[in-house]
N, C-alpha and C positions, 0 to 999 in steps of 0.2 A: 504493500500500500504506500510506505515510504517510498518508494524508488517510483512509481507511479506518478505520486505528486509532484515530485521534482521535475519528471520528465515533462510534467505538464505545465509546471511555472518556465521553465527554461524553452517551451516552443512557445512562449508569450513574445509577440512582438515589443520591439524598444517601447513604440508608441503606446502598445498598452499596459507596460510598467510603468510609466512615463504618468499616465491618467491613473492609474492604482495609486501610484504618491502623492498628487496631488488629493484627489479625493479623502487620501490616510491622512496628508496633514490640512483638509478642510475640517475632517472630524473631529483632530486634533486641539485646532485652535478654536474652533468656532462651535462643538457639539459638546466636548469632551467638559466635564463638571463647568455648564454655563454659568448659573449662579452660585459658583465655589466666593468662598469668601477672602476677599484681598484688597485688603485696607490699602488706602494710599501712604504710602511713608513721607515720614515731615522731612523738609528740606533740609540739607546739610547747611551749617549755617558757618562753616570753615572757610569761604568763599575770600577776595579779596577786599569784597563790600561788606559783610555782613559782618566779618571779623571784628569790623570797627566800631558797628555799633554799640553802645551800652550795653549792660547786661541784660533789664528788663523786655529791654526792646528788641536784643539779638535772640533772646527765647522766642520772643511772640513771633519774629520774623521767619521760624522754622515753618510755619505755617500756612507759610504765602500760596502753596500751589492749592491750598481748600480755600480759603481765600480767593485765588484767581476764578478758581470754578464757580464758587459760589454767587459770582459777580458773574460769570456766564450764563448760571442759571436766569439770577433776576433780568439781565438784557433778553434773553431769551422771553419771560416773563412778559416783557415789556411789550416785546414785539406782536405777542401771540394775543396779544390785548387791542392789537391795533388792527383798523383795514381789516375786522374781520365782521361776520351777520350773524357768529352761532352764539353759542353763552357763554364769557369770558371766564367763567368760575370752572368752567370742564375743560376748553382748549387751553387754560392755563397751568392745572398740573400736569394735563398730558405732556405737555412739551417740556415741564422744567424737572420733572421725576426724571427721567433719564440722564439728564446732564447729573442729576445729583447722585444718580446711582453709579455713576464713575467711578468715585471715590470710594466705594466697597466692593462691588460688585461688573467690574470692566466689562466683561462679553456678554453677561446678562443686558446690560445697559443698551449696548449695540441691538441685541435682540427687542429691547425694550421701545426704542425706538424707532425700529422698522415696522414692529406692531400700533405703534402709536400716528406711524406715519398717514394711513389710509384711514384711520378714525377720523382723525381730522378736517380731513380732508374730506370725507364724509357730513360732517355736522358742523364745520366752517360758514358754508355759505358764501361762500366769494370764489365765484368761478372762476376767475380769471386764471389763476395761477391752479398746476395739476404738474405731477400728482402731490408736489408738498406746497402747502402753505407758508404765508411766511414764519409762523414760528415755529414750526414744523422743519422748515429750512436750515434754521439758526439751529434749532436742536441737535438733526441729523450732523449737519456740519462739527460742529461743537462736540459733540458724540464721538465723530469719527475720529477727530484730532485728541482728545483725550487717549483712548482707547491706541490710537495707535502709538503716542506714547509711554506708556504704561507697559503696549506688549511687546512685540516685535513685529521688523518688515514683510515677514509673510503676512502675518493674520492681520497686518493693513491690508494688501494685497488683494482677501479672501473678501474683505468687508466693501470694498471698492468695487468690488466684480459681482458679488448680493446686492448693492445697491445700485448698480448699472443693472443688472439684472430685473431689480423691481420697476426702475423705473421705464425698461422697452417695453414691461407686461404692462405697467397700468397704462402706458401709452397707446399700445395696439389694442386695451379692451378698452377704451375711454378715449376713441379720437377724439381733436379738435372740436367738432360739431357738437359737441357737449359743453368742450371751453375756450375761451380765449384763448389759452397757451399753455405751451408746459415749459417749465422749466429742469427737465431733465438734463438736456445738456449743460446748462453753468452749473448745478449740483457736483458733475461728473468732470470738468472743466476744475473748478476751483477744490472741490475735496481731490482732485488727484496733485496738483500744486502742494496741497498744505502736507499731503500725505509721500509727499516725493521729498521735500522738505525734512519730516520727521523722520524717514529712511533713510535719508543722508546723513542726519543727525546720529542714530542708531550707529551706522556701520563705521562712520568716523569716529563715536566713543567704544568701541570694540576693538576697531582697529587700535587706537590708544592704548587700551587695557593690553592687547596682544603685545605692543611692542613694551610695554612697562613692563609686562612679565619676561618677557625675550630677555631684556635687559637685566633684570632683576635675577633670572638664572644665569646668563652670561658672566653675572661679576660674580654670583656667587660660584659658578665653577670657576671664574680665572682667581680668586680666594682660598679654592683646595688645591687647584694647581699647584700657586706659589708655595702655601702650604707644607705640600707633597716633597716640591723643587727643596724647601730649606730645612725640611727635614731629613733630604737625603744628605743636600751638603753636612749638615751637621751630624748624622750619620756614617758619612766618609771621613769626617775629619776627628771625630768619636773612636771610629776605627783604627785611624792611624796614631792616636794618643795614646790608646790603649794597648795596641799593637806592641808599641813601644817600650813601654813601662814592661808589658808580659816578657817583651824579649829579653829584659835587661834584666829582672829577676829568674828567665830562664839560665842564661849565660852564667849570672852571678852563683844560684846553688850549681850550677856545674865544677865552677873552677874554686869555691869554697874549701871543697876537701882539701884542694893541691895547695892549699895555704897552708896549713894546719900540719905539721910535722906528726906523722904516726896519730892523726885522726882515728878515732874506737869508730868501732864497726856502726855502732846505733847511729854516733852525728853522721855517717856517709849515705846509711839507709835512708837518715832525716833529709839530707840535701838529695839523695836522689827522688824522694816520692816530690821534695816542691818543685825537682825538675820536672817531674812527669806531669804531675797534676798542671806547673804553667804552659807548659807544651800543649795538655789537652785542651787547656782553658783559653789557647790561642786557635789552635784548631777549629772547636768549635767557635767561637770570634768571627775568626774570619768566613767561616761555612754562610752565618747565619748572617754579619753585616755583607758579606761578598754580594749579596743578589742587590744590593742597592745602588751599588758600581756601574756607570755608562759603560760602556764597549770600550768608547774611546779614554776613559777614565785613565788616569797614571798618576799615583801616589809621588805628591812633593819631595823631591831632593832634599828642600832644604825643610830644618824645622819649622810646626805653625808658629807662627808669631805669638807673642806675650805682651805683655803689660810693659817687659821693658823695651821694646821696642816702638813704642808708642811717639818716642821722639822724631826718629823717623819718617813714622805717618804723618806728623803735624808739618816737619820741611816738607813733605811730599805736597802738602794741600795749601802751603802759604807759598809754593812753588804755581800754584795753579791761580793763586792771587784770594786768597781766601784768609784773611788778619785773624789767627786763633790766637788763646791764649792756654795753658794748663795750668791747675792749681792742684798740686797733693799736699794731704792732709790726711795726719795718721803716724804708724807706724809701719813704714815701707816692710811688708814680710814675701817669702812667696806663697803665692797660693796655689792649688790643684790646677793642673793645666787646663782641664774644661773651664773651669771660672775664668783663670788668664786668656784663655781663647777665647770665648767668648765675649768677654769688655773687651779685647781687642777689638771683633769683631763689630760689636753695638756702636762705640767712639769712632770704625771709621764706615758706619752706614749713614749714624749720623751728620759727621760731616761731610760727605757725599749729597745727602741730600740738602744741603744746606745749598752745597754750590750749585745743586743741579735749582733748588725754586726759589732761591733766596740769594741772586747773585748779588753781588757788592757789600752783603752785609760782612759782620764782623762776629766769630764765635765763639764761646768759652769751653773748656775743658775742667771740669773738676773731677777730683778724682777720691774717695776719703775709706782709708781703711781703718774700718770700727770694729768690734769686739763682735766676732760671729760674721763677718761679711764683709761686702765690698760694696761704697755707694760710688755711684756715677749719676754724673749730668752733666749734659750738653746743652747749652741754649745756644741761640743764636738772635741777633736783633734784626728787625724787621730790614730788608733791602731799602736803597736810599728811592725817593721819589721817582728822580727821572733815570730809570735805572738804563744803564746802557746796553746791559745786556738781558733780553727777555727770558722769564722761568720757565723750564720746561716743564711741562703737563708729565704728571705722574697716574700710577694707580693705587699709590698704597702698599705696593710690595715689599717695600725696604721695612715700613713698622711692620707689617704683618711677620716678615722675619726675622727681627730684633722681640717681636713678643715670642714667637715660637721658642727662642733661643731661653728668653728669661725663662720661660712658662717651664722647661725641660730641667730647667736647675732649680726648678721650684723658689724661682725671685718673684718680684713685683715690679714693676714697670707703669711708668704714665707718660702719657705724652700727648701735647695740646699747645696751641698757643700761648704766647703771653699777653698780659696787659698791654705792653708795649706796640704790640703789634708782629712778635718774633714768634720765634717756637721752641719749644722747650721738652727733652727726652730726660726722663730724670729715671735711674734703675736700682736697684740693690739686692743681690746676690749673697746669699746666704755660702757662709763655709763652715763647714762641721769644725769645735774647735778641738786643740790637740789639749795633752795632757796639763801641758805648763799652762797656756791660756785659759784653760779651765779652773 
C-alpha cells in the first residue's frame, strides 16, 4: 500500500504539487485555528525616540500600535456614519468590530470582515458604491493592513486573492444595472500597494535578522577558532617547557650515580626508577601534546623567552616608534617558566596592540612581584588627535589570547579602557609559594 502511494504522489504533475501547496498553505494561514487567540504585543519602547522619553510616558508609549488601531476603528466609525440610508447604530459596529478584533484575534478579523462586507452592503442603502461601502471600504482596507502585518507575506497574498475573489463574484451577480459603480478595482489597486509595502517590510526585517545571526555565528566561530589557535600555541610551547625540565631531570638521575664514589645498590635503583618513570613521563608528553603540532610545526632553537628578556622586547617596540616605559616593583625572584612565559607573552601582545590601534600614543610597563604571584599592567594613553598614522581595525584576538593564557594559570585579568581615553590590560598570576616564602 506504501509503495503504491508513493508511486502515485511521484506520477503527480509539477503543476499539480505546485496547486496541492498552495491550497496546504491556504489552509494553513487562512483555515487553520481562525479565531486562535493572539494578543497584539506592546511596542518595544528601546527605539531611538522613545528611549528618550520620561518614564511615565515611555511606558504608556508601548502602547501606540492599540492606540493607532483604535483610532482606525473610530475613523472607520466615522465614515460608516456618513453618505449612508441604512441605520447608523448597525452599519457602525459592523464595520468597527473587525478592525478591533485585530488586536486578539488576526484571521478571525479578516474572516470577520469579509462577512460583514455584503451585510452592509445589503442594508446601507446607497447604491452607488458595490460591493463595499464606504465604511465597509475603510474596514476591509484597514483589516487587511493590520492582518498583514501581524502575519506574514503569504497569508497577505491568500487575503488579497479572497478579496479579488469576492469582489469579481459580487460583481458578475450584481451588475451595474442594479448600481452606479463598483469599486472593486481601487479596493484591489490600493490594498495591493499597502500590502506590497508591508511585504517589503517583512522580508527586509528577516533579511536583517538572517544577517544579524550570520554575523553573530561568524564571530562566535572566529572566537573558538582563535581560541582553538592559542590554545594550541600554548600547548606547543607547554610542550616544549616541559619537554625540557623532563629531559634535564632524565639526564641528571642518569649520571647521579657516576658522581657518587661506590654508590649502595638502593641510591642506583632510586636514580634508575626517576630515570625510567621521567623517560615514560616524557613519552607519554609528547604522544599526547604531539597531535596539537602543525605538519609544518619545528620546535624553537632557541629558549622561550622570560621575564628577563623583556628589555629587549621594549628596544624592539621603541625601535618601531612606540615611547614605553617599565617599572619593577618587588623582589626580582624566578618564577616557573609557564608564569615567565606567559607575562612574557601578555606585555608583548599588549604592546603590539597598542601600536597596531593606538599609534602615537605612549605606554607603561609595570611589572610587581608580591607574595604568591606576579602582577602586570600595561596601559597605554589614548593616540594624539591628528594622528598621522590610522588604527588598524582588529577583532579581539590578541585579549581573547592573553585571557586564555591567564585563564590556564588560573590568574585574573581585566582589561578596558581608561578615563583618559587609553586602555589599560592589568593581570596577576598566581605562583605556588616555596618553603622559605611560606
Amino acid at each position: 500500500m506504501l509503495y503504491v502511494t508513493e508511486t502515485t504522489s511521484k506520477s503527480h504533475s509539477p503543476e499539480f504539487r505546485l496547486a496541492a501547496d498552495a491550497l496546504r498553505g491556504l489552509r494553513q494561514d487562512l483555515f487553520h485555528d481562525v479565531f486562535a487567540y493572539r494578543p497584539l504585543p506592546r511596542m518595544n519602547v528601546d527605539g531611538p525616540l522613545t528611549r528618550r522619553l520620561p518614564g511615565r510616558l515611555r511606558e504608556n508609549a508601548s502602547w501606540t500600535p492599540h492606540a493607532v488601531i483604535a483610532a482606525a476603528a473610530l475613523l472607520t466609525l466615522a465614515i460608516a456614519s456618513i453618505d449612508t440610508d441604512g441605520p447608523p447604530l448597525l452599519l457602525g459596529p459592523l464595520c468597527v468590530l473587525p478592525v478591533l478584533l485585530t488586536m486578539v484575534r488576526p484571521v478571525g478579523a479578516f474572516w470577520l470582515s469579509m462577512a460583514a462586507t455584503p451585510v452592509t452592503g445589503a442594508i446601507g442603502g446607497n447604491w452607488g458604491e458595490w460591493p463595499w461601502m464606504p465604511g465597509a471600504f475603510a474596514c476591509h482596507l484597514t483589516v487587511l493592513t493590520v492582518v498583514a502585518v501581524r502575519t506574514r507575506p503569504r497569508t497577505a497574498a491568500w487575503m488579497w486573492a479572497l478579496t479579488a475573489a469576492y469582489g469579481l463574484v459580487a460583481e458578475a451577480g450584481f451588475g451595474p444595472s442594479y448600481y452606479y459603480g463598483t469599486n472593486t478595482g481601487p479596493m484591489l489597486v490600493i490594498s495591493a500597494l499597502v500590502l506590497l509595502v508591508v511585504a517589503v517590510r517583512h522580508i527586509r526585517r528577516e533579511a536583517k535578522q538572517e544577517v544579524t545571526a550570520q554575523q553573530t555565528e561568524t564571530a562566535q566561530e572566529r572566537s573558538k577558532r582563535t581560541l582553538l589557535e592559542e590554545r594550541t600555541t600554548i600547548a606547543r610551547e607547554l610542550h616544549d617547557v616541559v619537554a625540557h625540565h623532563m629531559s634535564v631531570v632524565a639526564i641528571q638521575a642518569e649520571a647521579a650515580p657516576y658522581r657518587v664514589e661506590n654508590p649502595p645498590p638502593e641510591l642506583e635503583r632510586a636514580f634508575a626508577t626517576i630515570r625510567e618513570n621521567a623517560v615514560a613521563a616524557l613519552t607519554e608528553l609528547r604522544r599526547v601534546l604531539g597531535v596539537v603540532r602543525a605538519e609544518d610545526y619545528e620546535a624553537p632553537d632557541a629558549p622561550q623567552p622570560t621575564l628577563g628578556d623583556l628589555d629587549a622586547l621594549l628596544a624592539n617596540v621603541r625601535d618601531a616608534g612606540l615611547s614605553v616605559e617599565k617599572t619593577v616593583t618587588g623582589a626580582v625572584r624566578e618564577l616557573p617558566q609557564g608564569v615567565e612565559l606567559s607575562a612574557y607573552r601578555i606585555v608583548q601582545e599588549a604592546l603590539s596592540n597598542t601600536l597596531r590601534h593606538a599609534p602615537g600614543a605612549s605606554a607603561k610597563v609595570e611589572i610587581g612581584y608580591v607574595l604568591g604571584g606576579l602582577g602586570l599592567r600595561v596601559v597605554n594613553t589614548p593616540p594624539p588627535a591628528p594622528a598621522l598614522v590610522k588604527p588598524s581595525p582588529g577583532a579581539g584576538h590578541g585579549v581573547t589570547g592573553m585571557r586564555e593564557r591567564v585563564t590556564m594559570l588560573n590568574g585574573e585579568m581585566t582589561a578596558g579602557t581608561t578615563d583618559e581615553g587609553g586602555y589599560e590590560v592589568t593581570v596577576f598570576l598566581p605562583v605556588q609559594l616555596t618553603g622559605d616564602e611560606a
